[in-house]
Wavefront OBJ file of the C-alpha trace (Angstrom):
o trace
v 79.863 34.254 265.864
v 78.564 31.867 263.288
v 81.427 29.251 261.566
v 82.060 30.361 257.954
v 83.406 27.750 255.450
v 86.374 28.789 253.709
v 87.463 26.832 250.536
v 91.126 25.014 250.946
v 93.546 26.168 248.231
v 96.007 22.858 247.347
v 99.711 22.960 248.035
v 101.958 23.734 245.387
v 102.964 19.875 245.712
v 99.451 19.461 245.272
v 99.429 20.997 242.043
v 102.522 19.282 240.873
v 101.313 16.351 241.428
v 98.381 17.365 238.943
v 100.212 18.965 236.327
v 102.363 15.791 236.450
v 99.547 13.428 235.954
v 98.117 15.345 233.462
v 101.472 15.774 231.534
v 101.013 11.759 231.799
v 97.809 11.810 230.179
v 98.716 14.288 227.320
v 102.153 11.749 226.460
v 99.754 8.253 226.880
v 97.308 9.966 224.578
v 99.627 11.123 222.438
v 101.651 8.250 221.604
v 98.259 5.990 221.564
v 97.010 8.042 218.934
v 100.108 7.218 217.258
v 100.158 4.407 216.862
v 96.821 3.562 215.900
v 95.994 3.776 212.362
v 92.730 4.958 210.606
v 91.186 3.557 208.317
v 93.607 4.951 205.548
v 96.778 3.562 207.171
v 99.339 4.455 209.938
v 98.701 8.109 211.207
v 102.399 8.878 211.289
v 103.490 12.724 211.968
v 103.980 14.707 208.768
v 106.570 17.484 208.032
v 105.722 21.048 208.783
v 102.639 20.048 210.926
v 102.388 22.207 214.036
v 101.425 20.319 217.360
v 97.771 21.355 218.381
v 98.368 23.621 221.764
v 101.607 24.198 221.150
v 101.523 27.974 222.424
v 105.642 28.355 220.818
v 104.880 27.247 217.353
v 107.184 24.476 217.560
v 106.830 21.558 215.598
v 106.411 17.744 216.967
v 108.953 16.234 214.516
v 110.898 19.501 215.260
v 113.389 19.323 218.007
v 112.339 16.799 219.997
v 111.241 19.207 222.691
v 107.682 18.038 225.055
v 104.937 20.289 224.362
v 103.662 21.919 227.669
v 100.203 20.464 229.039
v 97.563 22.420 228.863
v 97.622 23.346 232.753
v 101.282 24.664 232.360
v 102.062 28.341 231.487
v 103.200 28.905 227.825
v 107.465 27.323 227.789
v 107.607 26.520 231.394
v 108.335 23.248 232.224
v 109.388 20.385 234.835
v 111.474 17.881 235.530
v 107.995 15.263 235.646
v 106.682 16.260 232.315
v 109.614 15.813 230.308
v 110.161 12.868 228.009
v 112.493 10.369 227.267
v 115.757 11.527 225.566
v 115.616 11.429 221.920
v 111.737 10.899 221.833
v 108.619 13.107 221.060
v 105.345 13.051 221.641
v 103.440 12.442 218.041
v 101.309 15.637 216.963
v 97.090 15.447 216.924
v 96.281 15.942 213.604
v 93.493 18.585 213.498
v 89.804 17.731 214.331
v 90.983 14.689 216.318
v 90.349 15.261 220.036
v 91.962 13.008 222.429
v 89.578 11.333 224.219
v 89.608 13.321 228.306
v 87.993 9.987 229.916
v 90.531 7.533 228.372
v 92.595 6.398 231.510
v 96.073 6.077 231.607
v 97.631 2.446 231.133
v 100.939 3.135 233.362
v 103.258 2.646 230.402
v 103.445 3.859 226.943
v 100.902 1.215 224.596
v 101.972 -1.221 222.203
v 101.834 0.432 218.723
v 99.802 -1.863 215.995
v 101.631 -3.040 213.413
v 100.664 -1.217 209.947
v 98.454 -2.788 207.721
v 99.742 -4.718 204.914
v 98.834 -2.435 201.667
v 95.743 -4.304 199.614
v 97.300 -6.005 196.631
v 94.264 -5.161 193.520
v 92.749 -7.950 192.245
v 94.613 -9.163 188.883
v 92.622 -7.991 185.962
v 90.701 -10.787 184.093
v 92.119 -11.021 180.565
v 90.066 -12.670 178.317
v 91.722 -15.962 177.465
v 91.386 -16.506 173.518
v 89.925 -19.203 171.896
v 92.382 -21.700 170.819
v 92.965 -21.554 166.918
v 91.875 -24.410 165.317
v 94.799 -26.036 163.771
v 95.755 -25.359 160.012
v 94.783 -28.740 158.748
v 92.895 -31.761 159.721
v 94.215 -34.794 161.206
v 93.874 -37.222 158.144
v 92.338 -40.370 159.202
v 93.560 -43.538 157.341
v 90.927 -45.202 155.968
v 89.361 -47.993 157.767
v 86.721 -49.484 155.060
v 87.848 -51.159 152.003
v 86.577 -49.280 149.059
v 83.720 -49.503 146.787
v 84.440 -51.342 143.686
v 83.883 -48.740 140.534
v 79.655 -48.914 139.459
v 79.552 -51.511 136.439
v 79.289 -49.882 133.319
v 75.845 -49.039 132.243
v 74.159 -51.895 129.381
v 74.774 -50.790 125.910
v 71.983 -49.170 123.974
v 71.200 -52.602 122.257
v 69.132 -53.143 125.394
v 70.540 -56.076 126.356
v 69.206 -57.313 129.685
v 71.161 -57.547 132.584
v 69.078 -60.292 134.638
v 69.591 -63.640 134.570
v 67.098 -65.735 131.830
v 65.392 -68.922 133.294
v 63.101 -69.711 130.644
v 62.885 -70.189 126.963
v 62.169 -67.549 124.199
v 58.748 -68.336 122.930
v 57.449 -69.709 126.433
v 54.430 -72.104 126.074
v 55.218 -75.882 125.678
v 58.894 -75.527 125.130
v 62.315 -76.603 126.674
v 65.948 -75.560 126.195
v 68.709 -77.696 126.040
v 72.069 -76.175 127.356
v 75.822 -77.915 127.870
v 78.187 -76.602 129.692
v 82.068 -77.135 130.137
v 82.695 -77.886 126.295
v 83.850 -78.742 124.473
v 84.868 -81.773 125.678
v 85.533 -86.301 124.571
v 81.534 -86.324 125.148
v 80.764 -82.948 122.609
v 80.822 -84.939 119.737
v 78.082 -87.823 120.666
v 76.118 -84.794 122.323
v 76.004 -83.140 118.687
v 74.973 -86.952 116.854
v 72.236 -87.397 118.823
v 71.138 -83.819 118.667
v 71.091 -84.085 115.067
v 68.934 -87.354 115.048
v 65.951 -85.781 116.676
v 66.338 -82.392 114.963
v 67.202 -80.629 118.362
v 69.107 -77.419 118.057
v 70.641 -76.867 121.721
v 73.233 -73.590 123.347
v 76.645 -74.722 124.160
v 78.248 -72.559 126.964
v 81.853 -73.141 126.425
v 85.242 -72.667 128.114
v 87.695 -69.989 126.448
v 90.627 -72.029 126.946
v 88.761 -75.477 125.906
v 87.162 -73.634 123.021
v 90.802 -72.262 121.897
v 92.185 -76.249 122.119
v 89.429 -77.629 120.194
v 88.342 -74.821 117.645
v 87.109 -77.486 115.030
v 84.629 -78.617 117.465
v 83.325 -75.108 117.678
v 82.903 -75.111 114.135
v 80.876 -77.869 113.862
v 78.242 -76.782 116.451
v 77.814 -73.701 114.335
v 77.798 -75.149 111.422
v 74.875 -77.471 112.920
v 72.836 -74.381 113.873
v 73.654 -74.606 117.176
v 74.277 -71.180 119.738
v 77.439 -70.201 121.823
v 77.241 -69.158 125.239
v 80.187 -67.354 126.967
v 81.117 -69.778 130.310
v 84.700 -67.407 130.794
v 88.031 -68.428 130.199
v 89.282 -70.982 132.970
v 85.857 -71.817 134.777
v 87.411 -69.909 138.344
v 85.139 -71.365 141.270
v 83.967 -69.692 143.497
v 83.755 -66.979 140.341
v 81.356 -64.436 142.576
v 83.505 -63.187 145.111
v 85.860 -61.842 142.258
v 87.108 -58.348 141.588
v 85.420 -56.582 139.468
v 88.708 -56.191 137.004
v 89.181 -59.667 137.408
v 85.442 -61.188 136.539
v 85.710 -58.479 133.718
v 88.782 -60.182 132.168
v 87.232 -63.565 132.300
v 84.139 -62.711 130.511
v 85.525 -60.408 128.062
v 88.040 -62.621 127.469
v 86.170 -66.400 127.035
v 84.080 -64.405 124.396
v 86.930 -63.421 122.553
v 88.132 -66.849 122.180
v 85.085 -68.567 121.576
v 84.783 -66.674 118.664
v 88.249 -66.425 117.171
v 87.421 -70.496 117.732
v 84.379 -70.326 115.707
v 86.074 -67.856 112.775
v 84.529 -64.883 111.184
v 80.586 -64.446 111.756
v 80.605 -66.532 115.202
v 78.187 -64.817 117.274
v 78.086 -65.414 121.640
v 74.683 -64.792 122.705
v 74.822 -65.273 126.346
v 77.240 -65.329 129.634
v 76.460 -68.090 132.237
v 78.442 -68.139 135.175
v 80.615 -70.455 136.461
v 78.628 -72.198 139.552
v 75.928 -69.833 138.989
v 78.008 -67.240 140.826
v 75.719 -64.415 139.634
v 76.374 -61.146 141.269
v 74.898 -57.655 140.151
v 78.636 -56.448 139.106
v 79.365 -59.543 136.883
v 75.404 -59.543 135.235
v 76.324 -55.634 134.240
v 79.604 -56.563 132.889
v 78.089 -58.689 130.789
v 75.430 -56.793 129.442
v 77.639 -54.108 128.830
v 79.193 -56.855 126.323
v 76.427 -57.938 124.712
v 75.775 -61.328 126.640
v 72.825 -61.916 128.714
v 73.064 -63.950 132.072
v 72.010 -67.082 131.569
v 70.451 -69.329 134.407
v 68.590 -72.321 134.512
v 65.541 -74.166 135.912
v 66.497 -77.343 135.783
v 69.519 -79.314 137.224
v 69.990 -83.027 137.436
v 73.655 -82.657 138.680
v 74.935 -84.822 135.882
v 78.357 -83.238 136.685
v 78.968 -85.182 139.553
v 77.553 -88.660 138.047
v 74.741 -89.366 140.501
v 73.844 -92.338 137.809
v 71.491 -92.266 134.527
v 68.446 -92.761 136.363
v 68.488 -90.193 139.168
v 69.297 -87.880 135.753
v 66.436 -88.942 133.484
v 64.386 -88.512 136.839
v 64.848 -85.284 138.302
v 64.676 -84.070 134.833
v 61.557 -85.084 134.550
v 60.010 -84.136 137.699
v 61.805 -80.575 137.732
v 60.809 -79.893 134.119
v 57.935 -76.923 133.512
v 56.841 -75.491 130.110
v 59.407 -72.895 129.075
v 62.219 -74.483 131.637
v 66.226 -74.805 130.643
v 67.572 -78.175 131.598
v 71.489 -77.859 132.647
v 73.524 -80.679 131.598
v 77.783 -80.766 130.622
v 79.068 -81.949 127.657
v 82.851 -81.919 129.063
v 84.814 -81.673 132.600
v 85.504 -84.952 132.513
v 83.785 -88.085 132.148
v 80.109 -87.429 130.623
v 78.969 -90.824 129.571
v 76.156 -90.807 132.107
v 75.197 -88.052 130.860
v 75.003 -89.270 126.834
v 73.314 -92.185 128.082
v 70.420 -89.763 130.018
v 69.891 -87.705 127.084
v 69.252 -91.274 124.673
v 66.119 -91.771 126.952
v 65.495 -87.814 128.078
v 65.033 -87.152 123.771
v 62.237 -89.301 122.930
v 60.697 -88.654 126.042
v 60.516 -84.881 125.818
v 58.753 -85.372 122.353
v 56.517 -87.730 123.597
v 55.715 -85.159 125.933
v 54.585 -82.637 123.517
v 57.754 -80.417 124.202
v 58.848 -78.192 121.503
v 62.788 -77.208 121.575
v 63.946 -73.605 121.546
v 66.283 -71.594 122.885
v 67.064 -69.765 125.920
v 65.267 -66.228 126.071
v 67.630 -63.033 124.801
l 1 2 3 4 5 6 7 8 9 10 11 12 13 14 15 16 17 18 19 20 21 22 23 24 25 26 27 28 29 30 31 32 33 34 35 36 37 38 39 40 41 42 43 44 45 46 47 48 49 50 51 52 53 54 55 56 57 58 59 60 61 62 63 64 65 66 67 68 69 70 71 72 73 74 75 76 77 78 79 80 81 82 83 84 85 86 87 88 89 90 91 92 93 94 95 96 97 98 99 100 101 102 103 104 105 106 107 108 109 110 111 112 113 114 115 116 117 118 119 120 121 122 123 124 125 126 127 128 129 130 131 132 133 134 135 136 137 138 139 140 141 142 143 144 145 146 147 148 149 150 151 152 153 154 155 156 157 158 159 160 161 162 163 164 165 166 167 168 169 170 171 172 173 174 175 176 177 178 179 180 181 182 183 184 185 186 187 188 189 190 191 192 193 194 195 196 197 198 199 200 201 202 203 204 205 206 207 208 209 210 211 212 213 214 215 216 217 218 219 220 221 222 223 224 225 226 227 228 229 230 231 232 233 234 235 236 237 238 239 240 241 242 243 244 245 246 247 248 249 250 251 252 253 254 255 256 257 258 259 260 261 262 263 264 265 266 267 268 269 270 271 272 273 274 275 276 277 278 279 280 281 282 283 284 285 286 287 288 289 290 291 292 293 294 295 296 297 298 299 300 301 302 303 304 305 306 307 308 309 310 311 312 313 314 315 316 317 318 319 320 321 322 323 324 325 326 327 328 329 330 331 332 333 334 335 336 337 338 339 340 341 342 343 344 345 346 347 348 349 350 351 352 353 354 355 356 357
């Protein structure tokens, strides 16, 4: 009689034991699935939801009561797959399928924490342009300023730079005396008068004011004025423009209240030869024209007759002005050059005249 082989049905322990482990499964699952989040957050069990498989309609969040495994008739139940008092299984949301190879860890798993929410990005709000403020810092002035232009020459035409040379030009010279008048103005004018020289006396205002006969008497011998300010300042080029105004406006003035009505100031020559463009316009712009020189024998500082008489000579051109001083102090040296410098000049062939205008 041939051997059949007839399949083994398991115990009922047997199949205890299953529905146990599988209970096992279903709870592990479960709970992993709750506590891992997707990728919107914590999947936490809602109100309402009904547990997938749960063949009594109760909810997870309901009672608390173990939903039966899948193996298990509909509300029967055993002592191995109940849960722990006061806890329940988390539902499976819908569409999410537990995975049947994921093995059991022996112990319920540690849920992840939740993840923090994302804070947005703070909006980027234009900064705005910082005002610019209502007024400028004022910066003090670090330059002294400009002296005020010169007044423009007066429509006579008077020139305002500085004559070196006589009026008619040719074989002439010019005679000038500055410093006057002075103890040495009236042997200047005698010996003037004995070679029929007419000369231009540039005088002080303040010596021209003390001695107004004297100023007289050169006019009165056909002699000219010249303007040479009112106290000589030295250096006079570095002045103000107010100040080198004053002086030269002001030695006019008294030359010719000096000289009484009709006295007429041709020229301005100034002190040192301190010639600037400011103090040549200011005296234009009265009238006077700057008045140089070409020649300069430093008879001021008494260097003796002969180096006079000499560098005279040797400086001398046709049409040049000779600088000498008829006061300032002591000026005999200078009367005794002029004795010899006379007669020599007309030996010379030199014709007198008087500075250009």
């Amino acid at each position: 009689m041939p051997e059949h082989t007839t399949s083994q049905r398991p115990s009922p322990s047997v199949r205890r034991r299953r529905r146990l482990l599988a209970g096992c499964v279903a709870v592990v699952a479960s709970l992993a699935l709750a506590a891992c989040g997707t990728a919107n957050g914590a999947l936490q069990p809602q109100p309402g939801l009904t547990a997938s498989g749960n063949a009594s309609g109760t909810t997870a969040s309901g009672t608390g009561a173990p939903a039966p495994s899948a193996g298990s008739p509909s509300g029967s139940s055993s002592p191995s797959s109940s849960t722990p008092s006061g806890s329940a299984p988390a539902a499976t949301p819908p569409g999410d399928a537990v995975p049947a190879s994921k093995p059991a860890t022996g112990g319920p798993a540690t849920p992840k924490p939740p993840a923090p929410p994302r804070t947005p990005a703070p909006s980027k709000t234009p900064v705005p342009a910082k005002a610019p403020s209502s007024a400028p810092a004022t910066r003090p002035p670090t330059t002294t300023p400009a002296p005020p232009a010169p007044p423009a020459p007066p429509a006579t035409g008077v020139s305002t730079s500085v004559v070196r040379s006589t009026s008619s030009g040719g074989r002439t010279v010019a005679l000038t005396f500055d410093d006057g008048p002075g103890p040495a103005t009236g042997e200047v004018l005698d010996l003037l008068a004995r070679y029929g020289v007419k000369a231009t006396f540039c005088q002080i205002g303040q010596q021209a004011a003390a001695q107004p006969a004297m100023v007289k008497r050169i006019r009165a011998a056909g002699h000219r004025l010249c303007d040479h300010t009112v106290s000589h300042p030295l250096p006079f080029a570095p002045l103000s423009h107010d100040k080198a105004a004053s002086q030269i406006s002001g030695g006019r003035d008294m030359i010719v209240r000096a000289g009484g009505p009709g006295t007429e100031v041709a020229w301005f020559r100034a002190p040192g030869g301190g010639f600037t463009a400011d103090n040549q316009h200011i005296a234009a712009a009265e009238g006077l024209r700057p008045l140089g020189w070409s020649v300069d024998p430093r008879d001021w500082s008494r260097p003796g007759v002969a180096s006079i008489v000499s560098t005279v000579q040797s400086q001398l051109r046709p049409g040049g002005v000779i600088l000498m001083h008829d006061g300032g102090g002591d000026r005999s040296q200078t009367v005794a050059a002029l004795k010899q410098l006379l007669p020599w000049l007309i030996a010379q062939g030199y014709r007198f005249d008087l500075p250009a205008r």
